[in-house]
C-alpha positions in Angstrom: 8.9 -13.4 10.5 9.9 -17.0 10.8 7.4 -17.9 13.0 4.2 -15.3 13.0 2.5 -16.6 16.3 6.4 -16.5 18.4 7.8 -13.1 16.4 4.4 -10.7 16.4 4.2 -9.4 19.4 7.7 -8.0 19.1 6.7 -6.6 15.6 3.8 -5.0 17.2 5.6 -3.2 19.3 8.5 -1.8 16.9 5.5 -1.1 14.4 3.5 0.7 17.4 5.2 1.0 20.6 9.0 2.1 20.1 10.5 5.2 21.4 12.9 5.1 18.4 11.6 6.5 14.8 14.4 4.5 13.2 13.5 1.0 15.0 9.8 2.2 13.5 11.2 2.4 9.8 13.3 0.1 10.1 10.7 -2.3 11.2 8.3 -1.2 8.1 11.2 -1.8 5.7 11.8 -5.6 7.6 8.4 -6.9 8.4 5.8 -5.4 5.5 5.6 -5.7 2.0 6.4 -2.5 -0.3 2.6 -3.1 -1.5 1.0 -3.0 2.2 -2.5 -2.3 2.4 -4.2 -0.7 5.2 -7.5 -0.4 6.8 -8.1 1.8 9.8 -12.1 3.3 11.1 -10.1 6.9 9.8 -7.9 6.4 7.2 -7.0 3.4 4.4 -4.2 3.3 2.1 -5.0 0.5 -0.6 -2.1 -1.7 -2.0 0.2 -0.4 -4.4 3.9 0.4 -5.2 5.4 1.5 -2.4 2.1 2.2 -0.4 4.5 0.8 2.7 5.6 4.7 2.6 2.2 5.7 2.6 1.6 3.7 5.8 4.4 4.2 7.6 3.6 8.0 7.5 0.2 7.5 8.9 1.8 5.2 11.7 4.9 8.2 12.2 1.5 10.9 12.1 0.1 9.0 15.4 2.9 9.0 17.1 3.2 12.7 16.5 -0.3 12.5 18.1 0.4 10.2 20.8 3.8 10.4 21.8 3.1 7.5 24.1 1.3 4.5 22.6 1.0 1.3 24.5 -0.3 -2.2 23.6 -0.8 -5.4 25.1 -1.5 -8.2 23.2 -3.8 -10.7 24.9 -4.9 -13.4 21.8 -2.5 -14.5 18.5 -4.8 -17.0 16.6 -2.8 -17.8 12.9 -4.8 -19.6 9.9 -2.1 -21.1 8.1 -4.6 -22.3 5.4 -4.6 -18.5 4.2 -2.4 -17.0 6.0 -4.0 -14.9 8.4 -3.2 -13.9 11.5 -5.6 -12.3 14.2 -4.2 -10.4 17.3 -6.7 -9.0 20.1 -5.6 -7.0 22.0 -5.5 -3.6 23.7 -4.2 0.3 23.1 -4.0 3.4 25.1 -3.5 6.6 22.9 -3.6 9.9 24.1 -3.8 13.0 22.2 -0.9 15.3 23.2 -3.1 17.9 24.0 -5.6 16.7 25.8 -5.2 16.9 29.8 -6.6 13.3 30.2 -5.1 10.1 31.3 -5.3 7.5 28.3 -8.4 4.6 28.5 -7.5 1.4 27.0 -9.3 0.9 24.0 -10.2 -2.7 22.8 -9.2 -4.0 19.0 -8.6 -6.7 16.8 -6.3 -6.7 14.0 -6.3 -8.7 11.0 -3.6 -9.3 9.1 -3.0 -11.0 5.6 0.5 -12.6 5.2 2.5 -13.2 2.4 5.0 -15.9 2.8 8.5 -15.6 0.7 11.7 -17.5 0.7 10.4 -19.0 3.8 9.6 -15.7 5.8 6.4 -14.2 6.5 5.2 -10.0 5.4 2.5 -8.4 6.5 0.6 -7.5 3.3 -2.4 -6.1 4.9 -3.8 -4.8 8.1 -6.9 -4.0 9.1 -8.0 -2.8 12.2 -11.2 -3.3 13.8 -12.8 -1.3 17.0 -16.2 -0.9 18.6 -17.4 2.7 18.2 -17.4 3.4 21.9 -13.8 1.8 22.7 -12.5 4.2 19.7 -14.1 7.3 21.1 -12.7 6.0 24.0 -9.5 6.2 22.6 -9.7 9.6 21.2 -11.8 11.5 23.4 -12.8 9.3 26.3 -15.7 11.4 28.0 -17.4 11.1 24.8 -17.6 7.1 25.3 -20.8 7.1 27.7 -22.7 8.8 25.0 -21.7 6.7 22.3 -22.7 3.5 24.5 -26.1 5.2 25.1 -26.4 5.7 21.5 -25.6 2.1 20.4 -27.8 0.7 23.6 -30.6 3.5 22.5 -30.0 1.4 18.8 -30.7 -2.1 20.8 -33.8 -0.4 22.1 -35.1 0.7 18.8 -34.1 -2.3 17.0 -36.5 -4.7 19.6 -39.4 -2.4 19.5 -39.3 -2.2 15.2 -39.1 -6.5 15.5 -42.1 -6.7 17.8 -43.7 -4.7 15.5 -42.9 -6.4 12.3 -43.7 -9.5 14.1 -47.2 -8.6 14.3 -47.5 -8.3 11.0 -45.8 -11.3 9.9 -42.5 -10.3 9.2 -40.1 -12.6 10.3 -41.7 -14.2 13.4 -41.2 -17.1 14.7 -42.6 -20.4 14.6 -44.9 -20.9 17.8 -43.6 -24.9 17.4 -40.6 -25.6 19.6 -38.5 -28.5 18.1 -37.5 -31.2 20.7 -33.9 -30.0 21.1 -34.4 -26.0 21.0 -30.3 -25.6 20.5 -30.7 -27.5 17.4 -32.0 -25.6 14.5 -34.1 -27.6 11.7 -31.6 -28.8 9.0 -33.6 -27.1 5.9 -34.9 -23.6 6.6 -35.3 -20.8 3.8 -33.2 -18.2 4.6 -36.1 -15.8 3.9 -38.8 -17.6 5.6 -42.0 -15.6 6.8 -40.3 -12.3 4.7 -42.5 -12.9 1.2 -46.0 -14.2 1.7 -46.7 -13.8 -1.5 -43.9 -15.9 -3.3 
């Protein structure tokens, strides 16, 4: 890519999106380094030679899966300090066998560039999703349940705090400073944990 922000979202879409198998390969082969790593919530291929193989079969697998796969890119933030790029975005996949329409599904992908001869490779992806918007993905009437799982999590999370707080464990100050948005400038980062140090 000569320009990462202009040129991903077309890359995206030949890595994801294409009816074509070739355009697919062909896109590996052009746009990610024969030492590609990859991070995924069910599956990761760490970088080595030729892992790009490795990766393009897992991409070539979900489209097997998903004959259909659509994404819409709606945020392209690049760090050029360390070459980074950071796409939001989201993805409707649908298992072939499953009689349900797809539910878009939320992510964000990371990806490490490498630049050379004045072009930039993808040398790593990871892709990050919220539990719910993945079971979304695969199954999506099992999304309500996960939510009520992670909200039933918030729940338990509150009540354990109130009750650590009564014993001391990380409470806070009863003092409220004069701006309440501005945190004091020295605070141990394990204030009110250790009594006894």
């Amino acid at each position: 890519m000569e320009n990462p922000v202009e040129d991903i979202k077309s890359v995206v879409y030949q890595l994801t999106a294409t009816d074509s198998p070739d355009i697919q390969k062909l896109a590996f082969e052009t746009y990610m380094t024969p030492d590609v790593a990859f991070r995924h919530p069910v599956c990761a291929v760490s970088a080595g030679p030729d892992s790009r193989a490795t990766v393009l079969g897992i991409y070539q697998w979900y489209r097997v899966l998903s004959p259909r796969i659509e994404i819409k890119l709606d945020s392209i933030v690049f760090d050029s300090r360390v070459n980074v790029l950071y796409l939001e975005g989201e993805q409707k996949f649908k298992l072939f066998f499953l009689p349900i329409k797809p539910v878009p599904a939320r992510l964000i992908i990371r990806l490490t560039l490498r630049k050379h001869d004045g072009l930039y490779y993808i040398s790593e992806q990871e892709d990050f999703y919220h539990p719910d918007d993945f079971a979304a993905l695969l199954l999506p009437a099992s999304a309500p349940f996960i939510r009520l799982g992670l909200t039933a999590g918030a729940t338990i999370s509150n009540v354990l705090a109130r009750a650590a707080g009564l014993f001391g464990f990380w409470a806070p100050r009863s003092a409220v400073h004069e701006n309440p948005h501005q945190a004091p400038s020295e605070v141990a980062s394990d204030a009110g944990l250790y009594k006894d140090d």
